[in-house]
PDB file with SEQRES, HELIX, SHEET and CRYST1 records, atoms N, CA, C and O in Angstrom:
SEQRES   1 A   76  UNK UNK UNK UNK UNK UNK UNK UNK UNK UNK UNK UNK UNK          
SEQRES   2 A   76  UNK UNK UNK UNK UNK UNK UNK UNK UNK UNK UNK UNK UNK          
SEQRES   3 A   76  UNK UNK UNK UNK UNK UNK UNK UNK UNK UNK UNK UNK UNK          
SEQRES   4 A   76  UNK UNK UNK UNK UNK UNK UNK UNK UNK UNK UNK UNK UNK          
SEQRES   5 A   76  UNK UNK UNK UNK UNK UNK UNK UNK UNK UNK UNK UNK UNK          
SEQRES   6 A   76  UNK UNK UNK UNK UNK UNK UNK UNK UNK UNK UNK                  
HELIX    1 AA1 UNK A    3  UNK A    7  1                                   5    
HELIX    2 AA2 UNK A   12  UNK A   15  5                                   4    
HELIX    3 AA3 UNK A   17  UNK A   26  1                                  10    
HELIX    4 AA4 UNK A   36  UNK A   38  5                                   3    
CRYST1    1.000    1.000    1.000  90.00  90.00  90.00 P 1           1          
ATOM      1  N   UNK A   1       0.850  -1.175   0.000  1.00  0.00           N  
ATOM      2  CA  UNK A   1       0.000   0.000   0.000  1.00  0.00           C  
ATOM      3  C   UNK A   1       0.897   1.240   0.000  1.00  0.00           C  
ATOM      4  O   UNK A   1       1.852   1.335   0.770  1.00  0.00           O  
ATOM      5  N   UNK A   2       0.678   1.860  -0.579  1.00  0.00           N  
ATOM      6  CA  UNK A   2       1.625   3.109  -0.496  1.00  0.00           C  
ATOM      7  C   UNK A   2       0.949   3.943   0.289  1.00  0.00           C  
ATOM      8  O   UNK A   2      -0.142   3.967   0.859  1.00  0.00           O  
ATOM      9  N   UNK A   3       2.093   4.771   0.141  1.00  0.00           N  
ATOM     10  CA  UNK A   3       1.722   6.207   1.681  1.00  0.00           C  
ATOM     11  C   UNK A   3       0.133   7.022   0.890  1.00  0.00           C  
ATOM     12  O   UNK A   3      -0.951   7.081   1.470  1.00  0.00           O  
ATOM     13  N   UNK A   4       0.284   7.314   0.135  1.00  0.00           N  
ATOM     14  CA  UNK A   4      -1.033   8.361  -0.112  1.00  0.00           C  
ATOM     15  C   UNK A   4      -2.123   7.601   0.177  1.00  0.00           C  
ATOM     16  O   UNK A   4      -3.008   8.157   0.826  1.00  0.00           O  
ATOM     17  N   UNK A   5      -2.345   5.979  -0.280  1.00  0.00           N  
ATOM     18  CA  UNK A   5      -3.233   5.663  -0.030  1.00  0.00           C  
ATOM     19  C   UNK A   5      -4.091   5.102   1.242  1.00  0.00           C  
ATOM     20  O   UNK A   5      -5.268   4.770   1.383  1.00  0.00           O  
ATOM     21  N   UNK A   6      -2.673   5.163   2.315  1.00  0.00           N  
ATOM     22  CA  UNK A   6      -2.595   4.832   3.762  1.00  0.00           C  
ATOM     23  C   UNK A   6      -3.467   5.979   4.322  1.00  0.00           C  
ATOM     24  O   UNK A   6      -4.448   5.837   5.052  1.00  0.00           O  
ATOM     25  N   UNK A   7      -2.785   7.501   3.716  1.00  0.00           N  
ATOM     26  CA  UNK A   7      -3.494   8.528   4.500  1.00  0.00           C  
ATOM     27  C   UNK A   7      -4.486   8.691   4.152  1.00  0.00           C  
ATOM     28  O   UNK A   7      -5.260   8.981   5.065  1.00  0.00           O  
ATOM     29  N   UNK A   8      -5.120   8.627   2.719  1.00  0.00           N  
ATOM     30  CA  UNK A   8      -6.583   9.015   2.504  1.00  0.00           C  
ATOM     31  C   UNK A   8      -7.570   8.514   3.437  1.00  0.00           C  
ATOM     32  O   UNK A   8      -8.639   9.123   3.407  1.00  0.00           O  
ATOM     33  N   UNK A   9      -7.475   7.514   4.293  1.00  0.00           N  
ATOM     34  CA  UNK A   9      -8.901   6.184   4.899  1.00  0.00           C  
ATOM     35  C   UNK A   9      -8.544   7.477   6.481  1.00  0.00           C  
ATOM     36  O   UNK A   9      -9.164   7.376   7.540  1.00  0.00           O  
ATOM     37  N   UNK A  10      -7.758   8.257   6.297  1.00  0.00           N  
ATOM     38  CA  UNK A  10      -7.671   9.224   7.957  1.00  0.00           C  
ATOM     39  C   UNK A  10      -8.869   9.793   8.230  1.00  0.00           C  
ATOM     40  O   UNK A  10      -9.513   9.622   9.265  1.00  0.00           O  
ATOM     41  N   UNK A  11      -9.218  10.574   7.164  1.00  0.00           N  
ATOM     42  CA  UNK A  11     -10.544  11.406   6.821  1.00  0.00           C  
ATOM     43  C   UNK A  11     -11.999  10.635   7.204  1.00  0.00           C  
ATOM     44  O   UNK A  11     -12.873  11.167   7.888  1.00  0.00           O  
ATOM     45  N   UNK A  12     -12.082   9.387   6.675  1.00  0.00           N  
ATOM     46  CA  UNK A  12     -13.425   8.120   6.866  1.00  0.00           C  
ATOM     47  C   UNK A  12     -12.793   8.274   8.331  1.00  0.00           C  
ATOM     48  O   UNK A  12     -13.632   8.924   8.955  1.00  0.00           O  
ATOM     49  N   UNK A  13     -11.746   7.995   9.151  1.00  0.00           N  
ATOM     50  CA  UNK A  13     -12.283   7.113  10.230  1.00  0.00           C  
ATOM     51  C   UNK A  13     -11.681   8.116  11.530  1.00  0.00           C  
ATOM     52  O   UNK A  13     -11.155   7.522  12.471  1.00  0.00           O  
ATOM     53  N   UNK A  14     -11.748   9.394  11.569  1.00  0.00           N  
ATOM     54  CA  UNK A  14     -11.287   9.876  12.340  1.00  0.00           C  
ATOM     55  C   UNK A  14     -12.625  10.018  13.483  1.00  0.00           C  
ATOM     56  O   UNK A  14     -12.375  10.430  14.616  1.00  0.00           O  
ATOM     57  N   UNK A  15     -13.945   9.672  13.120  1.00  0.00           N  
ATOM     58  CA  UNK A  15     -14.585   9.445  13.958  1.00  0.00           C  
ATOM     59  C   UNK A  15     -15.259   8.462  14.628  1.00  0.00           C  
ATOM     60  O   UNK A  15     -16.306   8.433  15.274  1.00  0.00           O  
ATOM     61  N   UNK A  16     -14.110   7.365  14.219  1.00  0.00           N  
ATOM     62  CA  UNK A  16     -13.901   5.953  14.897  1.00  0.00           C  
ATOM     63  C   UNK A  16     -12.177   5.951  15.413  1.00  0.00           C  
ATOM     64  O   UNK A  16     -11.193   5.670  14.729  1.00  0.00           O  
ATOM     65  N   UNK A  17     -12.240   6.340  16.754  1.00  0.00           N  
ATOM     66  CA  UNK A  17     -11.063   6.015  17.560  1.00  0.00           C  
ATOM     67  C   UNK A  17     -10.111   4.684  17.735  1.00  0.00           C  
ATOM     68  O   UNK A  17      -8.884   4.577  17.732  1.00  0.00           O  
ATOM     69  N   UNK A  18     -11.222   3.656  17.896  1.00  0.00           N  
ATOM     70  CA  UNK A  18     -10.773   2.754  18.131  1.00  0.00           C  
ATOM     71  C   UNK A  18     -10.288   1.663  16.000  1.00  0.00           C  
ATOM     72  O   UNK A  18      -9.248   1.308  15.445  1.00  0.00           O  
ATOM     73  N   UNK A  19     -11.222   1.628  15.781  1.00  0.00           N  
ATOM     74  CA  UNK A  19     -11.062   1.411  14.433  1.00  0.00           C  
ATOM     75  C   UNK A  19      -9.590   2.281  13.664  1.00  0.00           C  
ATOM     76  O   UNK A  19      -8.658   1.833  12.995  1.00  0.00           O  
ATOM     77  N   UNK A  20      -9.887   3.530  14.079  1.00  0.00           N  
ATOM     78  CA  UNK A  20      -8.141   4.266  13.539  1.00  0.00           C  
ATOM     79  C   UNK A  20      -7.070   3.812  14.111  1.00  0.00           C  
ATOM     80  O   UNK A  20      -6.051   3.621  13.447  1.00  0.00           O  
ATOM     81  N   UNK A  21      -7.123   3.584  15.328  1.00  0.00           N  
ATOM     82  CA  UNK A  21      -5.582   2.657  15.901  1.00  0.00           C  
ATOM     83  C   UNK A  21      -5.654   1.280  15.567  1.00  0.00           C  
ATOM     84  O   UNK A  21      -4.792   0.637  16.166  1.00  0.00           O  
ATOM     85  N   UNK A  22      -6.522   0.464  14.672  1.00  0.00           N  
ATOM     86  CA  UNK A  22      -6.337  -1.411  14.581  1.00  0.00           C  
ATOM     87  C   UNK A  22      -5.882  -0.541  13.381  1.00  0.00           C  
ATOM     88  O   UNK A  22      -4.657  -0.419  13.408  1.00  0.00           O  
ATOM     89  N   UNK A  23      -6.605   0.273  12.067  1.00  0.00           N  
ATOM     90  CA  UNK A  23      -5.879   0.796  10.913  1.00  0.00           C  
ATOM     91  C   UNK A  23      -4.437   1.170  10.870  1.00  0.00           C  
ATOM     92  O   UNK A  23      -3.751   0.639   9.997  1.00  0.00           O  
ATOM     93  N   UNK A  24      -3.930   1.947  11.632  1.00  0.00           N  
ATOM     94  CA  UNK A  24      -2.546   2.629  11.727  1.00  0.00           C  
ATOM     95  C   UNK A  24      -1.450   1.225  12.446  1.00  0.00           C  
ATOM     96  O   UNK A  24      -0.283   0.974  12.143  1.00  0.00           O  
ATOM     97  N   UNK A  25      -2.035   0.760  13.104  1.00  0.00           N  
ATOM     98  CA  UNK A  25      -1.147  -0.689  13.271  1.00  0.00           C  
ATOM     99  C   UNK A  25      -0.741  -1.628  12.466  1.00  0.00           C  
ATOM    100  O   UNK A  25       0.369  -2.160  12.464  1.00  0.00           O  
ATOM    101  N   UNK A  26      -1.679  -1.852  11.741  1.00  0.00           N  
ATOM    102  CA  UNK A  26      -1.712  -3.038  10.503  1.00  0.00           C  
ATOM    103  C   UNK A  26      -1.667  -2.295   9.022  1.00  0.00           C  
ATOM    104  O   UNK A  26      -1.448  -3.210   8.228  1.00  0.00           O  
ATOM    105  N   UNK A  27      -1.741  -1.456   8.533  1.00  0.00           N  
ATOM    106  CA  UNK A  27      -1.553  -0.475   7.273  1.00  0.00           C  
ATOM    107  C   UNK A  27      -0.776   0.413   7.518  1.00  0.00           C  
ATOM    108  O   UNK A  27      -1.111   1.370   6.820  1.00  0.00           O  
ATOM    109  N   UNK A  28       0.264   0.712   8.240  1.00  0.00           N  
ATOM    110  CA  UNK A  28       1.263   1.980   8.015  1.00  0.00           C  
ATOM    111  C   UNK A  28       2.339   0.948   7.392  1.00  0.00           C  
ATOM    112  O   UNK A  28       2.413  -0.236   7.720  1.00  0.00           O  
ATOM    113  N   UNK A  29       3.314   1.708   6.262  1.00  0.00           N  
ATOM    114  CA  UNK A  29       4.366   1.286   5.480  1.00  0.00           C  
ATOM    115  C   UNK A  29       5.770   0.957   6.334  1.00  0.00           C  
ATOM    116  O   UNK A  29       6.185   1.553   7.327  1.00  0.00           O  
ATOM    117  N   UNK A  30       6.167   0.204   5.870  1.00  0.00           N  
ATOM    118  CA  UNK A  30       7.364  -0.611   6.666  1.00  0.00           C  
ATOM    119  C   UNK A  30       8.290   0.497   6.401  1.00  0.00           C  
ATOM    120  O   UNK A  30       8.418   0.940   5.260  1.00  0.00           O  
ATOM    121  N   UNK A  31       8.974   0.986   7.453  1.00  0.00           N  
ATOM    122  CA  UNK A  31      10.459   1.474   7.273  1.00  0.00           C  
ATOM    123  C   UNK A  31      11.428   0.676   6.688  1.00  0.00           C  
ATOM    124  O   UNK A  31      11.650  -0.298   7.408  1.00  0.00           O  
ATOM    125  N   UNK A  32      12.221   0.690   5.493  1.00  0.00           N  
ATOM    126  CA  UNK A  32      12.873  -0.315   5.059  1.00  0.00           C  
ATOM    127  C   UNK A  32      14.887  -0.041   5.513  1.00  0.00           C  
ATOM    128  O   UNK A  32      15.576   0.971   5.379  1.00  0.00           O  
ATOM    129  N   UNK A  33      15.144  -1.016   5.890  1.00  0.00           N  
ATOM    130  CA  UNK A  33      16.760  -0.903   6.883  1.00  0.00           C  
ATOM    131  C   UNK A  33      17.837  -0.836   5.491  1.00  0.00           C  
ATOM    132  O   UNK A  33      18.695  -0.021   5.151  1.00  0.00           O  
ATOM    133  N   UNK A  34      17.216  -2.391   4.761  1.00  0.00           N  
ATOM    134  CA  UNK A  34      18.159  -2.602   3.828  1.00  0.00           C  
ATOM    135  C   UNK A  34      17.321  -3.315   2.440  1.00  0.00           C  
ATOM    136  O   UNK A  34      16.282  -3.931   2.677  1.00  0.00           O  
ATOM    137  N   UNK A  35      17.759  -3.217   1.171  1.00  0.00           N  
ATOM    138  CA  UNK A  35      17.466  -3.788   0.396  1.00  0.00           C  
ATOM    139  C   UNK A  35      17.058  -2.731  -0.451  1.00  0.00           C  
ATOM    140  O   UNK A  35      16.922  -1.596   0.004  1.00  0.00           O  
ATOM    141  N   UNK A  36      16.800  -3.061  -1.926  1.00  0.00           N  
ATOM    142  CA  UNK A  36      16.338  -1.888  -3.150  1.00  0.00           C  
ATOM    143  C   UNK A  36      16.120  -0.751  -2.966  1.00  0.00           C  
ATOM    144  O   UNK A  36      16.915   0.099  -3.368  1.00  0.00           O  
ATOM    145  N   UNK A  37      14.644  -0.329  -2.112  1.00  0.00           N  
ATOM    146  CA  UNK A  37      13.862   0.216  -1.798  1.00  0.00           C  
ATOM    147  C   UNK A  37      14.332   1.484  -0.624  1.00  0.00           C  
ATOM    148  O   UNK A  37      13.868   2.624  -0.596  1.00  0.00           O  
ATOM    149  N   UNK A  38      15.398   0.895   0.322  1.00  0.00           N  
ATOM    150  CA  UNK A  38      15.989   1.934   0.762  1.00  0.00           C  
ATOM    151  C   UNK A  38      17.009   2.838   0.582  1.00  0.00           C  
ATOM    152  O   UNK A  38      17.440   3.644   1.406  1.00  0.00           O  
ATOM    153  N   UNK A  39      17.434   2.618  -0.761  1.00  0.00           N  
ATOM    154  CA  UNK A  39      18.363   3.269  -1.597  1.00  0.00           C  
ATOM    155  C   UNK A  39      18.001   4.092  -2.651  1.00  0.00           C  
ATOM    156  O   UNK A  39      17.557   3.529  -3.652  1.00  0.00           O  
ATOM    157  N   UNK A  40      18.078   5.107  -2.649  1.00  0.00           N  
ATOM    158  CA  UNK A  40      17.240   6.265  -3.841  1.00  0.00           C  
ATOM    159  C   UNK A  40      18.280   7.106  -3.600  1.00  0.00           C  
ATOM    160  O   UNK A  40      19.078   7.358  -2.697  1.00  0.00           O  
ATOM    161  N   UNK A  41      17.820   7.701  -5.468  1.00  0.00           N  
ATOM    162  CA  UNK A  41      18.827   8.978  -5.729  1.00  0.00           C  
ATOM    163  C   UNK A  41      18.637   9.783  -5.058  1.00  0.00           C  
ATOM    164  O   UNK A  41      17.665   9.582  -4.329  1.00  0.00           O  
ATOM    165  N   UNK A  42      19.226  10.868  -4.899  1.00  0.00           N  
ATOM    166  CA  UNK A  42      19.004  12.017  -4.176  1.00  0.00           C  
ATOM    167  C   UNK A  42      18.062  13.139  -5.114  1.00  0.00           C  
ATOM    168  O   UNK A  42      17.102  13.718  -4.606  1.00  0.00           O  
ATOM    169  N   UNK A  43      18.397  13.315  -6.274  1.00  0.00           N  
ATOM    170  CA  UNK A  43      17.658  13.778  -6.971  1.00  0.00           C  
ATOM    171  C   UNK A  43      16.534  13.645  -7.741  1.00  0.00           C  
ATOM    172  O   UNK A  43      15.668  14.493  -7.959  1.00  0.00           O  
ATOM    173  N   UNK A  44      16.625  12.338  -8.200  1.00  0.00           N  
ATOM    174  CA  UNK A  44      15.243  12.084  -8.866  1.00  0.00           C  
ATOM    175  C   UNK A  44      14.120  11.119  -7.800  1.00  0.00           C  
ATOM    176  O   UNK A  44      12.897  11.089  -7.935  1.00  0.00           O  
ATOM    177  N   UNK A  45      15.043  10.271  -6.593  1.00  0.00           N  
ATOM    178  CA  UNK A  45      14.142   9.508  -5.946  1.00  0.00           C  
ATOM    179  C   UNK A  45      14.013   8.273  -7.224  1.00  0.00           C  
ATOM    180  O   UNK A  45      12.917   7.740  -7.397  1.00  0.00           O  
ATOM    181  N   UNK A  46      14.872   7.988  -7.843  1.00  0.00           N  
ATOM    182  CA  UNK A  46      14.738   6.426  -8.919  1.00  0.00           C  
ATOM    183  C   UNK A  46      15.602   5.032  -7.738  1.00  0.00           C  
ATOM    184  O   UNK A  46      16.605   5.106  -7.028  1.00  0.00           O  
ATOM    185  N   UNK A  47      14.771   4.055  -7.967  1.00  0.00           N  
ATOM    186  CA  UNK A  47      15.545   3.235  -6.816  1.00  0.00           C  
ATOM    187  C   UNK A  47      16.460   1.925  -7.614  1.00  0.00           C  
ATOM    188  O   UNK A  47      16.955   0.974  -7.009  1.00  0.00           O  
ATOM    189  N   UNK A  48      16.530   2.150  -9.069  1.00  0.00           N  
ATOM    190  CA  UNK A  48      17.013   1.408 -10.343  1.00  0.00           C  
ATOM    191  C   UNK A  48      18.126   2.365  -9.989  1.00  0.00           C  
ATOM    192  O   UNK A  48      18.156   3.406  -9.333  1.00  0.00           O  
ATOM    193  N   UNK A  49      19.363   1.407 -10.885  1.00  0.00           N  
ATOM    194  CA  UNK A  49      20.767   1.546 -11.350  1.00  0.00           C  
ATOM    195  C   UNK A  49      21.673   2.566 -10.839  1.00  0.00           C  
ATOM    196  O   UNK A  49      22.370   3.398 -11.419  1.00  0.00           O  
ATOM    197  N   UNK A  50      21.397   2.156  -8.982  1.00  0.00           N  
ATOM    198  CA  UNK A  50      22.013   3.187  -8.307  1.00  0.00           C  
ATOM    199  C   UNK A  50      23.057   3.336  -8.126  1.00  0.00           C  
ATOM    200  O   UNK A  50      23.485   2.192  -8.274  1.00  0.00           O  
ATOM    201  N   UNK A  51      24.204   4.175  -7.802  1.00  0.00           N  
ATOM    202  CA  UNK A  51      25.605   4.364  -7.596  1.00  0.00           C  
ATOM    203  C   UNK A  51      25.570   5.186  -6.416  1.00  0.00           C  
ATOM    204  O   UNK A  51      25.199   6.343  -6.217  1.00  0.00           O  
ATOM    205  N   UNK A  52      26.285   3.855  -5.340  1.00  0.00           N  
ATOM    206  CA  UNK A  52      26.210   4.587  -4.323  1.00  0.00           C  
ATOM    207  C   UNK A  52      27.894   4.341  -3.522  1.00  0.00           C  
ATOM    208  O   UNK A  52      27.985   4.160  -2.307  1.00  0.00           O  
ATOM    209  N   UNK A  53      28.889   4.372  -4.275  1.00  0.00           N  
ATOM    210  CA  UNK A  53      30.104   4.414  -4.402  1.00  0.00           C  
ATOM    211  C   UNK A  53      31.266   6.073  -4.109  1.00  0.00           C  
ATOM    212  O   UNK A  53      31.688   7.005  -4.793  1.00  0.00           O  
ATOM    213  N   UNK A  54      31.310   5.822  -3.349  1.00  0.00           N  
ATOM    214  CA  UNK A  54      32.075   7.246  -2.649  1.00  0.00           C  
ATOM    215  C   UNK A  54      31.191   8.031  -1.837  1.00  0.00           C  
ATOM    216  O   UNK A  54      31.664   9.080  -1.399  1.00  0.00           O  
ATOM    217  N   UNK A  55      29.639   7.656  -1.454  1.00  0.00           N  
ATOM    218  CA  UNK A  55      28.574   8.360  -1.353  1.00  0.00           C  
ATOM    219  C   UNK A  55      28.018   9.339  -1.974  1.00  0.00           C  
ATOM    220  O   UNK A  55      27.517  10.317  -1.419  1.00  0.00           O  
ATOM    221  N   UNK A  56      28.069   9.145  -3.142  1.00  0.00           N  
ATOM    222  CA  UNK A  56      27.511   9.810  -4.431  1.00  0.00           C  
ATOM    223  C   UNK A  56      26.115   9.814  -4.240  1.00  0.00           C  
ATOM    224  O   UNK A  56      25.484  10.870  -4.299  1.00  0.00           O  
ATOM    225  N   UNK A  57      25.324   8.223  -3.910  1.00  0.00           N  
ATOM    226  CA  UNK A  57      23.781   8.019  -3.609  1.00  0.00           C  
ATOM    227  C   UNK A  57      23.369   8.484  -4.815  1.00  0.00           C  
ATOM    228  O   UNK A  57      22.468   9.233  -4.438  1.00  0.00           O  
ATOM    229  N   UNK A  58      23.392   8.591  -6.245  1.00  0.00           N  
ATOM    230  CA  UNK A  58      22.737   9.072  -7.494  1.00  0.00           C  
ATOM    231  C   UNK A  58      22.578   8.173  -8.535  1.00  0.00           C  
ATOM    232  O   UNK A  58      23.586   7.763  -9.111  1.00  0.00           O  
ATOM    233  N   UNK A  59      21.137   7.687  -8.973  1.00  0.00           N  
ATOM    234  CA  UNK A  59      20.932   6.883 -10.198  1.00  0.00           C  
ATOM    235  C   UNK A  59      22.184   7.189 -11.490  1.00  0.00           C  
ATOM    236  O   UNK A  59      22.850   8.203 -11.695  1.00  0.00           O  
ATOM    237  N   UNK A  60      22.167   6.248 -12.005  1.00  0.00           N  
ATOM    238  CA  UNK A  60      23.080   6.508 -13.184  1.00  0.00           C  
ATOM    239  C   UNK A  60      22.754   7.165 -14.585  1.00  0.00           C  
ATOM    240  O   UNK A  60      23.446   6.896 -15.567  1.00  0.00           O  
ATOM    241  N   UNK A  61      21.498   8.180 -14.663  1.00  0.00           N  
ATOM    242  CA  UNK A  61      20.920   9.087 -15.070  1.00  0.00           C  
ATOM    243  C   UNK A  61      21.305  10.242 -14.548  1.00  0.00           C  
ATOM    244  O   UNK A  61      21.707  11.061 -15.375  1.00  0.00           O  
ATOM    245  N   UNK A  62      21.308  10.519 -13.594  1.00  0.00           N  
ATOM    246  CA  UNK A  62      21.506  11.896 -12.754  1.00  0.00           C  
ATOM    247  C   UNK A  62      23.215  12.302 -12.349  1.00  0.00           C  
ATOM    248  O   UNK A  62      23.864  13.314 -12.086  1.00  0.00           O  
ATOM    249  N   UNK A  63      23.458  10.730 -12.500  1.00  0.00           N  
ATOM    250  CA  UNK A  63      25.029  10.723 -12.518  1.00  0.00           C  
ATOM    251  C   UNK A  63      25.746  11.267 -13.415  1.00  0.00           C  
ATOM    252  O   UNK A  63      26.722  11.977 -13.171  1.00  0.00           O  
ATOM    253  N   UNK A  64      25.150  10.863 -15.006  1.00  0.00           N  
ATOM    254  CA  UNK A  64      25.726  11.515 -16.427  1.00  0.00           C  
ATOM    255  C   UNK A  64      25.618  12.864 -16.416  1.00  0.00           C  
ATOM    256  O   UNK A  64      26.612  13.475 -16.808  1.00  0.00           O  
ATOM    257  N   UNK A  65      24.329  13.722 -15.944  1.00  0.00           N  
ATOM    258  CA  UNK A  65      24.485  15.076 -15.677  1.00  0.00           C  
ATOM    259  C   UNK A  65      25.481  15.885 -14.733  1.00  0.00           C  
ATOM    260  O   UNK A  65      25.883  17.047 -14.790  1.00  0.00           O  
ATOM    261  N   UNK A  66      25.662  15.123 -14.082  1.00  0.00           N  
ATOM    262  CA  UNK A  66      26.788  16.200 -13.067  1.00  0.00           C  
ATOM    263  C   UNK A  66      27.984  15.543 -13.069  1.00  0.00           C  
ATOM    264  O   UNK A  66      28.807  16.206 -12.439  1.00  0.00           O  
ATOM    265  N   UNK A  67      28.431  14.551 -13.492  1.00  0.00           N  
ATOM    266  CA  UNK A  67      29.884  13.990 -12.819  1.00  0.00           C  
ATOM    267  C   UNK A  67      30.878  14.987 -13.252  1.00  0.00           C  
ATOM    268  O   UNK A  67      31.935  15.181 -12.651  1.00  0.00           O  
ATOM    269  N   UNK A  68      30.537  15.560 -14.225  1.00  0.00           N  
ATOM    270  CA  UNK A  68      31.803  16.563 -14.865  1.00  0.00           C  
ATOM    271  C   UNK A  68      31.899  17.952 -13.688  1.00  0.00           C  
ATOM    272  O   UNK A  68      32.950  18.580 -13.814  1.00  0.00           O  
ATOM    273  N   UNK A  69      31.104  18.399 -12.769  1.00  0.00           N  
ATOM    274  CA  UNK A  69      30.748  18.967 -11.522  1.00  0.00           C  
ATOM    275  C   UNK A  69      31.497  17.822 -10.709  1.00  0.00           C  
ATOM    276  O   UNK A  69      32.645  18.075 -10.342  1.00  0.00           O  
ATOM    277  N   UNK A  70      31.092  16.913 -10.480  1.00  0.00           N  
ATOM    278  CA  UNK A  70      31.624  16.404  -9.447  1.00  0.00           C  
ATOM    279  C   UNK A  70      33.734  15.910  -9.854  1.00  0.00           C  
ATOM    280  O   UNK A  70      34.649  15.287  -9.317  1.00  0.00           O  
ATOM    281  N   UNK A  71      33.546  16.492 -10.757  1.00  0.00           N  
ATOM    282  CA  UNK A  71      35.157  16.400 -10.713  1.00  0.00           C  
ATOM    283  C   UNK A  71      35.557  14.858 -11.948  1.00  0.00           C  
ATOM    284  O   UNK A  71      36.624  14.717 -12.545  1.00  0.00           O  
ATOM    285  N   UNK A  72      34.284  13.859 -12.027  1.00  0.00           N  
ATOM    286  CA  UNK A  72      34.825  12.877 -12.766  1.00  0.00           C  
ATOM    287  C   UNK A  72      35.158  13.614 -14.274  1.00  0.00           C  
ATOM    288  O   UNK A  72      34.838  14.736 -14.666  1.00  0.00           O  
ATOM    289  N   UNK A  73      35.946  12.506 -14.978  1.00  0.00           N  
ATOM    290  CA  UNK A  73      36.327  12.669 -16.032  1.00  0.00           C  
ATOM    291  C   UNK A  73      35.930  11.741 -17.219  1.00  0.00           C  
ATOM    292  O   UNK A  73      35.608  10.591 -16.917  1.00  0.00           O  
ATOM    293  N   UNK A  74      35.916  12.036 -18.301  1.00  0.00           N  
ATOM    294  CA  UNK A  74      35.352  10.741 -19.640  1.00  0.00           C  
ATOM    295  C   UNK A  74      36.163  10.348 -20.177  1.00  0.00           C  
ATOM    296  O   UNK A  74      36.424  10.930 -21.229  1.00  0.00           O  
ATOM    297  N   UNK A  75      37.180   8.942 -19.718  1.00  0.00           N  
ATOM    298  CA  UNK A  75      38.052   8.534 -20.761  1.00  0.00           C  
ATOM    299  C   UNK A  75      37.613   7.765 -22.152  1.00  0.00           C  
ATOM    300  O   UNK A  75      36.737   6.903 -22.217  1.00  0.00           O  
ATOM    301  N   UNK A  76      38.307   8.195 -23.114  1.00  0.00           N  
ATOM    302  CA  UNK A  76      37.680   7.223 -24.416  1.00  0.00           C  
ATOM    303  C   UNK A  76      38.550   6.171 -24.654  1.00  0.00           C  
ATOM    304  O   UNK A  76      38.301   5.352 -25.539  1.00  0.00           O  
TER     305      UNK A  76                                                      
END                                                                             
């Protein structure tokens, strides 16, 4: 379930107390520690073909735009 759709059901049940805390227990989104999902670019938020090597943290899209900023170089 994703987050937007977690918060929309706030509105229906804010005048059921008890029903909103069994909801928010069992439907809020997992904090994720490790794996795919907790790794995103910094800029675009893409969680594909990340480079997270020197702590760069940037898809390899967002990478081609700045590395010449970040000091890398293009050997041919």
């Amino acid at each position: 379930m994703t987050t937007s759709n977690y918060k929309k059901m706030f509105t229906q049940l804010k005048s059921k107390p008890t029903i909103m805390k069994k909801y928010i227990k069992h439907n809020t989104p997992l904090n994720r520690g490790q794996g795919r999902s907790s790794k995103k670019c910094r800029r675009c938020g893409r969680t594909a073909a990340h480079i997270s090597k020197y702590g760069i943290r940037l898809c390899r899209q967002c990478f081609r735009g700045v590395a010449q900023s970040l000091g890398f170089r293009k050997y041919n």
